[in-house]
C-alpha positions, 0 to 999 in steps of 0.5 A: 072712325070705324066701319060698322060692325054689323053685317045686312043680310037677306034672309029668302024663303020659298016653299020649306026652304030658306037661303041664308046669305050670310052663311051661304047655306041652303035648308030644306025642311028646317035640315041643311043641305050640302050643296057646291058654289055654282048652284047655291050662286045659281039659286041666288040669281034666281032669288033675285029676280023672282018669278022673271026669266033670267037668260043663260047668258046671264046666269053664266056671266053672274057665275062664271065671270069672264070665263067661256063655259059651255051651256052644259055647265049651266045644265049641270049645276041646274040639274045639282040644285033641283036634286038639292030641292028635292020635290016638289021644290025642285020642279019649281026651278023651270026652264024657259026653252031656249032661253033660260030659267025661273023660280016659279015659287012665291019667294019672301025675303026678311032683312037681318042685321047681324054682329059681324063676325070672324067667319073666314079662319085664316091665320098668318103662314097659311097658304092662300086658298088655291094659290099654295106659293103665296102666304098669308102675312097679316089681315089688314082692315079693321072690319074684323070679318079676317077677309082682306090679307097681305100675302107674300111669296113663298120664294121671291118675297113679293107682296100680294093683296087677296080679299075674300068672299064665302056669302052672297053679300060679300060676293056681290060686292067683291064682283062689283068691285072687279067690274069697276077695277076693269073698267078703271084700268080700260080707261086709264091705262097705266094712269089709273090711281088703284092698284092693278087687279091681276086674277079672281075666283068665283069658282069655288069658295072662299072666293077671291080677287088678288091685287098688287100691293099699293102701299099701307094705307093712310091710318097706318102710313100716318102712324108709321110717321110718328102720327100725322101731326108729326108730318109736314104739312105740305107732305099732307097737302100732297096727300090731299091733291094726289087723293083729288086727283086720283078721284077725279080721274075716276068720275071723269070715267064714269065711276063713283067711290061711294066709300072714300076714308082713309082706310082706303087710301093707300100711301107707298114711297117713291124716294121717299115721296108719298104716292097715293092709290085709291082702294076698295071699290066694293061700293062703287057705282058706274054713273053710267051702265053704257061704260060696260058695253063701252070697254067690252067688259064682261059684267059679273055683279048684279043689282043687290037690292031686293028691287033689283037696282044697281045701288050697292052698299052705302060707304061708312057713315062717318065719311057720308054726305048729309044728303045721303041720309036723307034718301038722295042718290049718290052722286060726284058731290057725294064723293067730295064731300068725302074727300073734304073730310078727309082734307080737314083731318089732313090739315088738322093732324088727326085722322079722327077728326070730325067737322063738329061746330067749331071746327074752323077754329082748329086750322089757322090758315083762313084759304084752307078754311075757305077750301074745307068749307067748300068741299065739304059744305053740307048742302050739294049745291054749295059745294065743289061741283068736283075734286078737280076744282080742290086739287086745283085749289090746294095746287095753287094755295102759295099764289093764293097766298101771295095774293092776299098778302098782296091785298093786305099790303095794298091795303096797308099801303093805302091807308098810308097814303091816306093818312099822308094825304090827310095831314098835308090837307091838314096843312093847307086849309084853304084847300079844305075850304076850296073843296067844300065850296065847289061840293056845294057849288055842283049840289045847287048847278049844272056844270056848266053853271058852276064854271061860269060861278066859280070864274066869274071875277078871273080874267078869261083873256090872260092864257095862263090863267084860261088854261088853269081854269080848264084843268079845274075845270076838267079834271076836278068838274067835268070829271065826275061826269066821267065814269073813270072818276065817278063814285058810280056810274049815273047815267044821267050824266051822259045829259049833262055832259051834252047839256055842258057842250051846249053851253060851252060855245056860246059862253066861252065864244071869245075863247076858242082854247077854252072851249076846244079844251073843255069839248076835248074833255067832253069826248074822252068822257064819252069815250069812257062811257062807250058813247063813241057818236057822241064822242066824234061830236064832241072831237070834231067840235074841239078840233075846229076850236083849236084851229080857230086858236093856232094850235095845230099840235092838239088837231094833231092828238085828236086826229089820232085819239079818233083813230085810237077810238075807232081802233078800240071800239067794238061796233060793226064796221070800226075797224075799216073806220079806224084804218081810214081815219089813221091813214087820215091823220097820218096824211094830215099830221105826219106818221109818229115818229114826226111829231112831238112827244105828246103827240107821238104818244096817241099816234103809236097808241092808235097805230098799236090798237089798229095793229091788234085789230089787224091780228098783228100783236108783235107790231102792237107791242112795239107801237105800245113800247114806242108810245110809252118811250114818247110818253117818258120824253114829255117835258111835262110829269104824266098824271096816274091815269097816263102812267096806267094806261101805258102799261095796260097796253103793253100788258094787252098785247102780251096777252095776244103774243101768249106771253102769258107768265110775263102778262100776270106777273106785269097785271099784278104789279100794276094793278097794286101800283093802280090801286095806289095811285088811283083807288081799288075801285078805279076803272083803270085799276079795274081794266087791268085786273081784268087783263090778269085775270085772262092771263089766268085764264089763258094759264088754266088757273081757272078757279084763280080766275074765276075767283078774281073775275067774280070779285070785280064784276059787281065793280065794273058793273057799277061804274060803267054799267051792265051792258059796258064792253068792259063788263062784256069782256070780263065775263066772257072771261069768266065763261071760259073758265066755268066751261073749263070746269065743265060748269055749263050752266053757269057758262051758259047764263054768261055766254047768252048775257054777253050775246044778247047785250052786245048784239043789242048795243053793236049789232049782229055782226059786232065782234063781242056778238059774234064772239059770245054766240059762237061761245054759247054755242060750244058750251051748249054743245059741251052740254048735250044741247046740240041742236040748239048749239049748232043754231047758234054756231052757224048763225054766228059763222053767217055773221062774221062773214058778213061783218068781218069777211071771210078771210078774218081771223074772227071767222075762221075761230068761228068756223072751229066752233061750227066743226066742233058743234057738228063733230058733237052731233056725229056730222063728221063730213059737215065738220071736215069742211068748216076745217078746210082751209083754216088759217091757224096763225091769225086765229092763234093771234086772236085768241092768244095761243100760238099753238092754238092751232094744235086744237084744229090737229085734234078735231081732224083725228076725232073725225078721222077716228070716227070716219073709219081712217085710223091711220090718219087719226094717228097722224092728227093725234101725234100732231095734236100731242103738243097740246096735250098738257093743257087740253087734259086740265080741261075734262071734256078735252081730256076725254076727247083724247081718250075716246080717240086713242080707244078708237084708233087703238081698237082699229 
């Protein structure tokens, strides 16, 4: 996989002259003229921009570069080319007064590919050129053009990399190269994954940079092992996300590669540890010309193409995406389909590698497959959107890999239990026919009408055998009307359900227990399909019934199942209905602790989803560790769903208090023990992988995350529909996430579906609609967008005043995302207001985050920093610097940072 061996050059000719760039000659007449650099590299600025005027300014950037010459200069080396010329060539080299030259003459230019050959004659002990204490060691490439060398000092033995130019096109290059270099090491400071460029010299030929070593670099280090197979493949790995990141941290300053191989990846050793640099930017490309202006960075190169566009040189094209070839510009994806290339012959041991049909064949890890794949994919849009996304990836591979082995053990598990369960049923076949008959039974009835059938010859009066009759009843029946026990979510069920309570009065009028019981089940389905209306109905009708039937302990739980109910909904105005309707039970029945366990188990529940509504998570979770106490003092076994429901609320809350690491390790545990006692697909089992996949979130292992999120929103959705908070909840989740790859467009799509639906279920002011507008509108914010990102901010902010109150933690998180939407738009005075008085911990609490308020510190230093306070800018930042940490795994956050340490530095 070497570079070309030829070499493009332009051929230019004007009058009877012709300037060859690729001996940087000069003919007259057909007879060579002698002429120095600066005139020949004067002529050639000229050549480029043929028949326009190019100011003296821009002739002494292009010739001498970051040096201050008078204008005599220029005059000089004007004047030495025109006498070059001779007439009447040399009148054709006109002076605009006071404002540069031209070349008058028509100008033709021919393309010329020619073998590269060995024009520079260095040989190892040679002195460099001008720099007579540094020798020459070895050339290093594989070009064969002998430009590039390792030099030693001649006393002190300290390495030094020197590469060289004496035409045109190589100058060009080697100019663009130390604009990026600069650019790079402005930005990135001692961060930056190149080795440091210490001088250049464009005065006089053979011109050169020098840089300090960085290591050998990749093909070499690898042969230096024994050859990459014989390195572990963890160290290769490594390599892999070291190359990731040190790419990474490149765009997100605004500059491309173009030329990633492993020719220019350079390996040095820390205590035996490979670090990785990136080399050569001779083809590198700033996304933005504003980077130059932005740094106070001289420009020495000029666009090298004969239209004039700043596009430079390809890259190898081995290592070039497919989209290149077909004319598309280079672009990020560009570089990481490089960098997926190189990843595969990481992971395959060869350097030579190619991604031929078949490849996948050759790497025995299917997660590594999957990540080659999609960096490398050769459509762009199917491809890693940045080298962060497989830095992050790779860095995760062993998770990964715990949690598909996780998958194949619930699945090997499962089909155990299966099979157990296959055979005890094997054993009881009247089981078997009891089933068939009741299947049957629900084919040609109602409800309703299958209970009055399959109980018509039992005696309803007994109670033992009413209540065995309700557990039939309600938990092999009515159940199928519940979503949590649904194949799939129908929602003509919600009429049979009401059609079912119709009837259960008038059919079940001489026993009120039965009937409370099955009105009772009747409302915690319609708890489960967020049909709360009806649900109070059917709590209220079930409560009357079991006061009708002395049992003033079932009241007593469905006096605290509403609470829990109205704790849990998201509607405009619950949680004032909540905080009535415990204050009511607990009047009425007694506070937790006085009752007996099973009713102790929904009032600590119910006391425990008020206290997170309240922004009190540590009193959650101890109302949700009591519950569970009460739960394990029942005289009775808990059913599976009970045992489930228990550990999600503690796993809830966890994700509250930030207690992020004990959250996944819990969810992850439960949702394989869900899986087994209820089904992969089971709501429950749903509910808490959708917890671990906010603790995921709220850890930054957003491609973990978004990769879970996805693989269970088609399930949610199908059990419980699209517009379910549960669906709502997940993807706002999701959206996060995308935000923090800087995936705004995907972002965006799920912000506006989870604003619209739950405006449109729970109204305007409604948690999730205030939630999910005020999300959309950082993202579109983020993305440029931010006229309408500032709309929707600010009608979400008048929302949760009017929904929540001013002093409501969801207000105060939403009056963060106003100052950010105005920062954005360079309101820095609008923003400062909406910062006042901002209560951090309660936010914090919502969100998760104890050092939630740190964000706050870094939004006062952006406005600070940019309202002409730097000493206050540094305050805010020092105080923000906790943060740091996580907020650079997020590059729009990371470059926040930047941009404000630039500021308060240049002030």
């Amino acid at each position: 996989m070497r570079g070309s061996t030829n070499r493009r050059r332009r051929l230019w000719r004007f009058g009877n002259a012709e300037f060859d760039e690729s001996g940087w000659t000069l003919k007259v007449g057909g007879t060579t003229v002698s002429l120095e650099g600066k005139p020949l590299e004067i002529l050639h600025e000229l050549l480029l921009r043929a028949g326009e005027v190019v100011t003296k300014g821009e002739l002494l950037d292009a010739v001498w570069p970051g040096v201050f010459v008078v204008e005599g200069s220029l005059a000089t080396a004007v004047s030495k080319l025109r006498k070059a010329l001779g007439e009447p060539l040399g009148d054709m080299i006109e002076t605009v007064p006071r404002i540069g030259y031209r070349i008058t003459a028509p100008v033709t230019i021919e393309q010329v590919d020619s073998p590269q050959t060995r024009r520079l004659d260095f040989e190892p002990g040679q002195a460099v050129p001008r720099r007579p204490q540094w020798l020459l060691e070895q050339p290093l490439g594989n070009s064969g053009a002998n430009d590039v060398w390792l030099a030693r000092h001649a006393k002190t033995r300290e390495n030094r990399v020197f590469k060289f130019a004496d035409a045109p096109d190589r100058l060009q290059a080697l100019k663009r190269e130390v604009t990026l270099a600069r650019i790079i090491a402005a930005g990135l400071g001692q961060a930056a994954p190149c080795p440091p460029l210490l001088e250049w010299d464009f005065d006089a030929a053979p011109c050169f940079v020098e840089y300090a070593f960085g290591g050998v670099d990749l093909i070499a280090w690898a042969e230096a092992q024994g050859g990459l197979a014989a390195v572990p493949l963890e160290t290769r790995l490594g390599i892999a996300i070291q190359t990731a990141r040190a790419l990474s941290a490149i765009h997100d300053l605004g500059v491309l590669h173009k030329d990633l191989k492993p020719a220019n990846i350079l390996i040095a050793e820390d205590d035996g540890t490979p670090v990785v640099r990136l080399a050569d930017f001779g083809c590198g490309e700033m996304i933005q010309d504003t980077l130059v202006e932005q740094f106070q960075i001289t420009r020495p190169d000029e666009p090298d193409d004969e239209n004039g566009a700043r596009t430079g040189p390809s890259g190898t094209n081995a290592y070039r995406a497919p989209e290149l070839y077909a004319g598309a510009l280079p672009s990020i994806r560009s570089d990481v389909y490089s960098l997926g290339l190189i990843l595969f012959q990481l992971v395959s041991g060869d350097l030579h590698a190619t991604l031929a049909p078949g490849w996948d064949a050759g790497i025995a890890d299917p997660l590594l497959r999957d990540d080659i794949r999609a960096a490398a994919a050769g459509n762009p849009e199917h491809r890693l959107a940045s080298a962060e996304d497989l830095a992050q990836r790779l860095e995760s591979l062993a998770e990964r890999r715990q949690a598909d082995e996780q998958e194949r053990e619930a699945e090997r598990q499962l089909a155990r239990l299966r099979g157990e369960e296959q055979q005890r049923l094997a054993r009881r076949p009247w089981v078997r026919a009891a089933a068939a008959a009741t299947v049957l039974g629900l084919i040609g009835t109602s409800i309703a009408t299958a209970w009055a059938i399959g109980q018509r010859d039992i005696a309803i009066a007994q109670r033992k055998i009413a209540e065995a009759s309700y557990a039939f009843l309600a938990e092999d029946l009515l159940a199928k009307a519940d979503p949590a026990e649904a194949v799939a979510i129908d929602e003509t069920m919600g009429e049979a359900l009401k059609r079912a309570s119709a009837d259960i009065d008038q059919r079940f009028a001489d026993t009120p227990l039965i009937a409370g019981q099955l009105h009772h089940s009747i409302a915690r389905a319609f708890v489960e399909r967020a049909d709360y209306a009806s649900a109070r109905r059917e709590f209220d009708a079930a409560s009357a019934l079991f006061a009708r039937s002395g049992n003033p302990d079932q009241q007593a739980i469905i006096a605290y199942q509403i609470a829990l109910m109205l704790a849990r909904s998201v509607e405009e105005g619950s949680l004032k209905q909540a905080q009535d309707a415990l204050r009511e039970a607990q009047a009425r029945w007694g506070a937790p602790e006085t009752l007996p366990p099973e009713g102790a188990m929904w009032a600590y529940a119910a006391t425990g989803y008020l206290a997170i509504g309240e922004d009190r998570s540590s009193d959650a979770l101890a109302a949700f560790e009591r519950s569970e106490a009460s739960a394990n003092a029942l005289p009775r076994d808990l059913t599976a769903r009970e045992q489930v429901a228990l550990k999600q609320r503690i796993i809830a809350a966890l994700l509250r208090l930030d207690r992020m690491e004990e959250a996944e390790k819990r969810a992850r545990d439960l949702s394989m023990r869900s899986a087994l006692l209820l089904g992969r697909d089971h709501p429950d089992t749903l509910q808490v992988r959708l917890n671990l996949a906010q603790a995921l979130l709220a850890q930054q292992k957003n491609e973990a995350m978004i990769a879970e999120a996805t693989a269970i929103l088609p399930l949610i959705e199908r059990r419980f529909g699209r517009d379910h908070p549960r669906t709502l909840q997940l993807l706002g989740s999701r959206m996060d996430a995308l935000k923090n790859m800087e995936r705004y467009g995907e972002a965006r799509a799920d912000g506006e579906r989870i604003w619209q639906a739950a405006e449109k279920r729970f109204g305007a002011r409604s948690f999730y609609a205030v939630g999910a507008r005020v999300d959309t509108a950082r993202v579109r914010c983020r993305a440029g967008d931010t006229d309408g990102g500032l709309q929707d901010a600010m009608a979400a902010f008048e929302a949760a005043k009017a929904g929540f109150g001013a002093d409501h933690s969801l207000t105060h998180g939403v009056s963060h995302g106003v100052a950010d939407c105005l920062i954005a738009s360079r309101r820095y005075s609008d923003a400062s207001r909406y910062l006042a008085n901002l209560d951090r911990v309660s936010v914090g609490e919502l969100v998760g985050n104890k050092d939630w308020g740190l964000h706050v510190e870094l939004l006062l230093a952006e406005i600070a920093a940019f309202s002409g306070r730097p000493e206050a800018a540094r305050k805010h930042l020092a105080a923000a610097a906790p943060a740091f940490a996580d907020l650079k795994t997020d590059g729009y956050e990371e470059r926040r940072i930047a941009r404000i340490e630039r500021a308060v530095l240049a002030k």
